[in-house]
C-alpha positions, -999 to +999 in steps of 0.1 A: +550+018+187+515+004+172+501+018+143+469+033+144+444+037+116+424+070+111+389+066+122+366+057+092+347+088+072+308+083+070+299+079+038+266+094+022+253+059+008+220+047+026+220+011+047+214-014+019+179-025+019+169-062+016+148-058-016+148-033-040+125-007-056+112-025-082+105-055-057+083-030-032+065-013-063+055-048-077+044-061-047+023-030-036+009-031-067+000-067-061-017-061-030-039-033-050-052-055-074-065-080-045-080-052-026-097-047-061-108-083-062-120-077-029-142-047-035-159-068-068-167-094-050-188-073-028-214-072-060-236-049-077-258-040-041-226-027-030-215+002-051-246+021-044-230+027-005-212+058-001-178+035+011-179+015-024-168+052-040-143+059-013-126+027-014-120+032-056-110+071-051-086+052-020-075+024-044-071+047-077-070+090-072-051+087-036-028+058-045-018+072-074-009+103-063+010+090-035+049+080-031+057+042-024+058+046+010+025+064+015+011+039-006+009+012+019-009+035+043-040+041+012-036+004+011-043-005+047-073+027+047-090+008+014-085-029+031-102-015+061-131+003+046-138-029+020-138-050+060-167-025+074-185-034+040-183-067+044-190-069+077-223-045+069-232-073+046-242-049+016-220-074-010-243-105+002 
């Protein structure tokens, strides 16, 4: 007669991820400070449109407050708000 082995218990360990926390916190932080860069570059005539305010409360306040993975979602809000201003032309 064959041996069987009992099945396998599930364990309570999440899936390994491919990068760790430190790696996602450093690189969402990296992709704040170029939505920052961003939002300068617009200039002076810029931050007197009601977006320019939004976009710091988005990139400051909110993403502050936020956990990591809510984070990327006020990122992607502030990237799209700073593309309306430039588009509007307000920084040129």
């Amino acid at each position: 007669m064959s041996a069987q082995r009992p099945p396998a218990k599930p364990t309570n360990r999440p899936a390994a991820r491919s990068s760790g926390f430190r790696q996602r916190y450093d690189a969402v932080e990296v992709r704040r400070e170029q939505l920052i860069e961003r939002l300068r570059a617009l200039g002076a005539k810029a931050q007197s449109h009601p977006g320019y305010g939004r976009v710091l409360t988005l990139l400051n306040d909110t993403f502050r407050k936020s956990k990591l993975a809510q984070r990327l979602a006020v990122l992607e809000s502030a990237a799209w708000l700073i593309d309306i201003l430039e588009r509007l032309g307000i920084g040129l």
